[in-house]
C-alpha positions as CSV (number, residue, x, y, z in Angstrom):
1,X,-1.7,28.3,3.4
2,X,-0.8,28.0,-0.4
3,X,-1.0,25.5,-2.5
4,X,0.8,24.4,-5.5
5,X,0.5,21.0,-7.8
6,X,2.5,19.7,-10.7
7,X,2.1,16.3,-13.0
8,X,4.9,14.2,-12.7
9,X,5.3,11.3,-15.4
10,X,7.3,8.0,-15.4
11,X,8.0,5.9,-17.6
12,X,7.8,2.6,-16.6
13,X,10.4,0.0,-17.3
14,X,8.1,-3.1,-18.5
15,X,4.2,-2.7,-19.0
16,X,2.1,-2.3,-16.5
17,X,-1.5,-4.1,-16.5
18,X,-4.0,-2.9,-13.8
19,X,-7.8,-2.4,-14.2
20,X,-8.0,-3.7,-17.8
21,X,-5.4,-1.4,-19.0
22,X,-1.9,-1.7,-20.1
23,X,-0.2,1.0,-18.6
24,X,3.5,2.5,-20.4
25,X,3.9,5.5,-18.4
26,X,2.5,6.4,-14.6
27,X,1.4,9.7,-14.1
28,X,1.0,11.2,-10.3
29,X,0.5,14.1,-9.0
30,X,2.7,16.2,-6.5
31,X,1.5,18.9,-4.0
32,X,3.7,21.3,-2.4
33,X,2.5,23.4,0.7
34,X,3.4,26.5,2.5
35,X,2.4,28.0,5.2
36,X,4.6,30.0,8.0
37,X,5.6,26.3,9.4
38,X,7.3,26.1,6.3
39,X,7.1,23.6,3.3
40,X,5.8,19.8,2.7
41,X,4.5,18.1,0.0
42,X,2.4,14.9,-0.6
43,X,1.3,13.0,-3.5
44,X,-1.9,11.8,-4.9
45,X,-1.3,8.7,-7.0
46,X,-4.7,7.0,-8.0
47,X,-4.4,3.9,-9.4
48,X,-6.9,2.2,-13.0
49,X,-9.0,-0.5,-11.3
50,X,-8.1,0.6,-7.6
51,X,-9.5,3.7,-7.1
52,X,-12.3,5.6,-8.6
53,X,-11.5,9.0,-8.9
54,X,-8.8,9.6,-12.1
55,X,-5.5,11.5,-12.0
56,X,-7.2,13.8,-14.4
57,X,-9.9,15.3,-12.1
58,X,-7.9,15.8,-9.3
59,X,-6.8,19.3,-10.0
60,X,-10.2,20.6,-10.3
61,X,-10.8,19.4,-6.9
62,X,-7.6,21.6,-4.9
63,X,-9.7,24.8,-5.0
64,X,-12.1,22.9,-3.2
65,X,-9.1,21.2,-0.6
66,X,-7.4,24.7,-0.2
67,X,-10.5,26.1,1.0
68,X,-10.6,24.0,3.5
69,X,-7.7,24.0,4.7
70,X,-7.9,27.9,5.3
71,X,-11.1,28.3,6.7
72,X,-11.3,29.7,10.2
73,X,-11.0,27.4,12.7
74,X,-10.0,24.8,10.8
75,X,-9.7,21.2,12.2
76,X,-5.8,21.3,11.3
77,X,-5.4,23.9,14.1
78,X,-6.3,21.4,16.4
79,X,-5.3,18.2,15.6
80,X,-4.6,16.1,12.3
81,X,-6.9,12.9,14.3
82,X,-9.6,15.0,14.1
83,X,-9.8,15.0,10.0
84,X,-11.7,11.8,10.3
85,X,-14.0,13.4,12.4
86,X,-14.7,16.4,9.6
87,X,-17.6,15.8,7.5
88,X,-16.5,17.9,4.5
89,X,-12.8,16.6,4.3
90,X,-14.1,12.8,4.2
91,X,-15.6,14.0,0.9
92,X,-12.4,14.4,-0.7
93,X,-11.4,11.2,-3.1
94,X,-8.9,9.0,-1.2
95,X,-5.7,9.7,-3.1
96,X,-6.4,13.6,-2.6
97,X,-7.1,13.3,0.7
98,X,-3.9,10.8,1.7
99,X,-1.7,13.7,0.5
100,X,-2.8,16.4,1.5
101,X,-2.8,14.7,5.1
102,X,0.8,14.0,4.6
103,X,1.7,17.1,3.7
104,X,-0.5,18.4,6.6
105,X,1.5,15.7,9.3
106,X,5.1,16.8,8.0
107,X,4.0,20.6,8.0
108,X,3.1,20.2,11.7
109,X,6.0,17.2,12.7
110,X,8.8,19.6,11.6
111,X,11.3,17.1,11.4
112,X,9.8,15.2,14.5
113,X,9.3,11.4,15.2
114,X,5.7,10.9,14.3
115,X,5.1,8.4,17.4
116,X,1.8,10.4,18.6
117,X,0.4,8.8,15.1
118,X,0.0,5.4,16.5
119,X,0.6,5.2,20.0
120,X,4.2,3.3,19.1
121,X,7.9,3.9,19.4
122,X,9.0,5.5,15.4
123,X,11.5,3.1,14.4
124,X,12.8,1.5,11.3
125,X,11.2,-0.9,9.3
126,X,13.5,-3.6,7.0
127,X,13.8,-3.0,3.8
128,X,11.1,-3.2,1.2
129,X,10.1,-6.6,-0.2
130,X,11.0,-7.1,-3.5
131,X,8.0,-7.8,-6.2
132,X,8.3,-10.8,-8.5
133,X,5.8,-11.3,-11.7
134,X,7.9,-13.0,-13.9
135,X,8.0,-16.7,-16.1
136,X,10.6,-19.1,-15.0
137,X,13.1,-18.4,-17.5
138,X,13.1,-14.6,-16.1
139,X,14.2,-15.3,-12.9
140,X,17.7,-14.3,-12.4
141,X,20.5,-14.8,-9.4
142,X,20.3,-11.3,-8.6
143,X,17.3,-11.7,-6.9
144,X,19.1,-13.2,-4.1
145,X,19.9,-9.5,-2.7
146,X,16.4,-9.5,-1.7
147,X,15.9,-10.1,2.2
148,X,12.2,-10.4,1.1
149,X,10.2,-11.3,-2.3
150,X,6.5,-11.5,-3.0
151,X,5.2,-13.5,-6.0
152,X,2.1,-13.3,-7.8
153,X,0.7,-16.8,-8.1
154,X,-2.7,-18.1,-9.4
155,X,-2.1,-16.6,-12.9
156,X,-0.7,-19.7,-14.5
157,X,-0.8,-23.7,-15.1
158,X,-0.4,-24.9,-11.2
159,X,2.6,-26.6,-12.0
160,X,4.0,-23.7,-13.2
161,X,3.7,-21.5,-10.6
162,X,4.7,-24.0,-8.2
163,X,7.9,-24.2,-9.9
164,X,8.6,-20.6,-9.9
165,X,8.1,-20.9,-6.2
166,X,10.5,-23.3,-5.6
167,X,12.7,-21.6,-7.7
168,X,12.5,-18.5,-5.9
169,X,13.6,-20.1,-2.8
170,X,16.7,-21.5,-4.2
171,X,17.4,-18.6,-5.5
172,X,16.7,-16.7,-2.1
173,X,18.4,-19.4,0.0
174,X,17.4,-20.5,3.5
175,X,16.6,-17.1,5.5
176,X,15.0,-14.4,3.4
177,X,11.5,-13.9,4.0
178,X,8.8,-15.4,0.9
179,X,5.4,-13.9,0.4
180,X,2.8,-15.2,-2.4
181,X,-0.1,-13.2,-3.4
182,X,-3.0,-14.7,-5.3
183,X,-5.5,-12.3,-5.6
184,X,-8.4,-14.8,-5.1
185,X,-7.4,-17.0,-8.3
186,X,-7.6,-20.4,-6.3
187,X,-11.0,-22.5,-5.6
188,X,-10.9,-24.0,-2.1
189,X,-9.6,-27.2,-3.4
190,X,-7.4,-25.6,-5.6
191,X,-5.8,-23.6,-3.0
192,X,-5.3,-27.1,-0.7
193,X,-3.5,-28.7,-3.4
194,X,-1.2,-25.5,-4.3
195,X,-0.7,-25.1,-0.5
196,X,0.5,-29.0,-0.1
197,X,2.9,-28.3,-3.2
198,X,4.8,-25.3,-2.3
199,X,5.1,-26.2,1.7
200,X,8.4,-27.4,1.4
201,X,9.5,-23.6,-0.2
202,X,8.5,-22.2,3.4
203,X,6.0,-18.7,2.5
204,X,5.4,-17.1,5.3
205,X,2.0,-16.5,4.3
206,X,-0.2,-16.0,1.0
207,X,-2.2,-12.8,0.4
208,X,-5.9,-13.7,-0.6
209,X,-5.9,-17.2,-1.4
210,X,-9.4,-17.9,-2.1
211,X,-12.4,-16.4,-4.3
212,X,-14.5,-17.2,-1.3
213,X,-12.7,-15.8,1.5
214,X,-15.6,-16.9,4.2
215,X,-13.2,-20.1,3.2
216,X,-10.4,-19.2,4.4
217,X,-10.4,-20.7,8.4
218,X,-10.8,-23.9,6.4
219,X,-8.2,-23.0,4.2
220,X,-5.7,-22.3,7.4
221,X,-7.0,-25.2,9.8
222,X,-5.9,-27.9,6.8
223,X,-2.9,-26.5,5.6
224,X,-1.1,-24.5,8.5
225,X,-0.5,-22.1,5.9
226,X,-0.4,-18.3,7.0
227,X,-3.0,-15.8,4.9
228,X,-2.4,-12.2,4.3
229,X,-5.6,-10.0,4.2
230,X,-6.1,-7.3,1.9
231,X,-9.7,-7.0,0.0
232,X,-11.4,-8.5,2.8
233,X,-10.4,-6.3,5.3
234,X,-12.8,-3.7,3.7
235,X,-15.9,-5.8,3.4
236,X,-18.5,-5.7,6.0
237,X,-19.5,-9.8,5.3
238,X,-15.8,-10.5,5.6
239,X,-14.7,-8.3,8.7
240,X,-14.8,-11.7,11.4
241,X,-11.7,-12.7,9.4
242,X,-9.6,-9.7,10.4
243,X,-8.8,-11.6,13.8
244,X,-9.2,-15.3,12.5
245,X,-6.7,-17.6,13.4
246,X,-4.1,-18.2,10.7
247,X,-4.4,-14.4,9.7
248,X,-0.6,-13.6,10.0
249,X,-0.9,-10.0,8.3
250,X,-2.8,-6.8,6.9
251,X,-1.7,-5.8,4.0
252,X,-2.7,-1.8,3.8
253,X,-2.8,0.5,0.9
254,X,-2.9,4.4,2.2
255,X,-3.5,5.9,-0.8
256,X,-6.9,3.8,-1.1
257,X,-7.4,4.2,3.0
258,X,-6.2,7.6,3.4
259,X,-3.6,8.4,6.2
260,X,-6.1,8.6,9.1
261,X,-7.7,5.5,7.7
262,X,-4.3,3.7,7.9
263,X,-4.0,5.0,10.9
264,X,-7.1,3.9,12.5
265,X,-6.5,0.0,11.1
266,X,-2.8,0.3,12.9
267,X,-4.4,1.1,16.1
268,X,-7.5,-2.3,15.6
269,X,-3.9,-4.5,14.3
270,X,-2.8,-3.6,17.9
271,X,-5.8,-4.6,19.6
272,X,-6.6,-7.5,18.0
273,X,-6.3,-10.9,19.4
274,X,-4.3,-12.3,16.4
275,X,-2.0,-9.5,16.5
276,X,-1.5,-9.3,13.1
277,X,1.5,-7.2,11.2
278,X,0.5,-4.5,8.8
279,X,2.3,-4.0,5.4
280,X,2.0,-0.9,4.3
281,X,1.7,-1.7,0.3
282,X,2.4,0.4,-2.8
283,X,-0.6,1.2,-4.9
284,X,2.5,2.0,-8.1
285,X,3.4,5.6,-6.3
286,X,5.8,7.7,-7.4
287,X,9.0,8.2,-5.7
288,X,7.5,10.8,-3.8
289,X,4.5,8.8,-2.8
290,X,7.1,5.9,-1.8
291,X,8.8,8.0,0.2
292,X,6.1,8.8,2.3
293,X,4.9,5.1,2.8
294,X,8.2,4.2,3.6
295,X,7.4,6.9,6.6
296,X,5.0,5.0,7.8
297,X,6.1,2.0,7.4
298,X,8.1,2.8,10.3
299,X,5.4,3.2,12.2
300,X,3.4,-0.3,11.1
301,X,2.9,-2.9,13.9
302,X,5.0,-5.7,13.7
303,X,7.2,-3.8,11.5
304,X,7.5,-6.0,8.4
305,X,8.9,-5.4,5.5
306,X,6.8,-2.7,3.5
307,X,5.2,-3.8,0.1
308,X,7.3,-1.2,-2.0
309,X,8.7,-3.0,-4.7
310,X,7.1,-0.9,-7.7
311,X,9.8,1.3,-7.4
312,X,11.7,-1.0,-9.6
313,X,9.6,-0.5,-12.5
314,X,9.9,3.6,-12.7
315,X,12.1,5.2,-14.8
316,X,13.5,9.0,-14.5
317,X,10.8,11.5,-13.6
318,X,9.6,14.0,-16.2
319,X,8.1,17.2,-14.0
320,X,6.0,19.6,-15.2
321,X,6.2,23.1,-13.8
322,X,4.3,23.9,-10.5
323,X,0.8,25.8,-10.8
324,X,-0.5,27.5,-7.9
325,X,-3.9,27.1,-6.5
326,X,-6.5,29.7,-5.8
327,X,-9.4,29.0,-3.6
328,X,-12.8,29.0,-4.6
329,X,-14.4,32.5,-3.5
């Protein structure tokens, strides 16, 4: 196999703040592979405050990856699964690894439904829900084309955001879909009295209420409110609450999980008693990188709307020229 990478930069269309930073541009990185199967590519997008590995040491890490993937015997001969089973590749950073395992599952698909993935019929998820973090005065009537919209709550004077909530669902009308996301902002009480205020709006759910989230079958048993999991899924003391009742939804990010990973959470979402739905969510990807979660997307159980919304904030793509990668001898 070869292996080729290139930077590819965007600028973005309003600041960005993530991991204590205010982000203008975001940079990601593309792969391209070859092989006699032909040519796919992936892209490894890590993310200030998400993951821990930055864009900049990445490409001093793809001798190491190419090696691997041309070593006799390799596990890609066999079958992608068995990646997670492979000491050595587990090593790789997370958003190295998701794209090269991409590019790796399109190299071997060749244009085929990717149903052997997750044990489920490929089909096609609805569009992406639309991402809202805006005042009150920025809210427009255009948002209304929207089938779906998430909004960032927690950040603001309660009464505030419970007015941008409401106004959301004016603005949406009676039948699109209305997802808040508070990113553990409320206390328990705080949460109770938010929940009470914005029940008339009809969320379907809201993504990590609570800064205690061993809170949370409290938090569902007096409101009848819906929660969304996304942190807590990945925290040994919190795992119980994967298949608590009230948890309507997973919200996944592959680039932190890695494919297999995502994967492998599909297959428990399928098993579990609460049967939750699992929304694959954008970590700020490039178009290349939404591209490929809008691939699995289609493969998500339940098949909700993916969380893909960053798109809107990219501008047009400046690409730098591809360099070719020479294992380490």
């Amino acid at each position: 196999m070869k292996l080729f990478w290139r930077q590819v930069d965007y600028p973005l269309l309003r600041p960005l703040t993530v991991g204590g930073k205010v982000l203008h541009e975001r940079s990601v990185i593309e792969l391209r592979l070859e092989s006699f199967r032909g040519t796919s590519y992936g892209e490894a997008s890590p993310l200030p405050g998400l993951h821990s590995e930055t864009l900049e040491e990445l490409p001093a890490m793809l001798p190491q990856a190419l090696d691997r993937l041309n070593r006799p015997r390799n596990v890609f001969d066999l079958r992608v699964e068995a990646v997670a089973d492979h000491d050595p590749w587990r090593e790789l950073p997370p958003s190295l690894r998701f794209a090269l395992e991409i590019a790796v599952v399109r190299l071997f698909q060749r244009g085929e439904r990717p149903t052997y993935l997750v044990g489920l019929p490929f089909s096609v998820a609805p569009p992406s829900c639309g991402l809202v973090d805006r005042d009150l005065a920025d809210l427009d009537p255009g948002l209304a084309a929207h089938r779906c919209l998430k909004v960032k709550v927690g950040r603001r004077a309660m009464h505030t955001e419970v007015a941008i909530v409401h106004a959301l669902r004016r603005v949406l009308g009676d039948h699109a879909e209305l997802r808040l996301d508070a990113n553990r902002a409320f206390s328990l009480e705080d949460a109770l009295d938010f929940a009470h205020e914005v029940a008339s709006a009809r969320p379907v759910w809201i993504e990590e209420p609570l800064r205690d989230p061993s809170q949370l079958p409290q938090f569902t048993a007096r409101t009848g409110l819906r929660v969304a999991l996304d942190e807590s899924l990945h925290e040994p003391e919190h795992a119980a609450l994967a298949a608590a009742d009230g948890v309507a939804a997973w919200v996944l990010k592959p680039a932190l999980l890695g494919l297999l990973g995502t994967v492998e959470l599909f297959g428990r979402a399928l098993v579990a008693p609460n049967r939750p739905q699992c929304v694959v969510s954008s970590s700020f990807e490039g178009r290349l990188g939404l591209e490929t979660l809008r691939f699995l997307a289609n493969c998500a159980p339940g098949l909700p709307a993916p969380g893909l919304g960053t798109g809107e904030w990219l501008g047009p793509a400046d690409f730098e020229p591809w360099i070719e990668v020479h294992a380490d001898n």
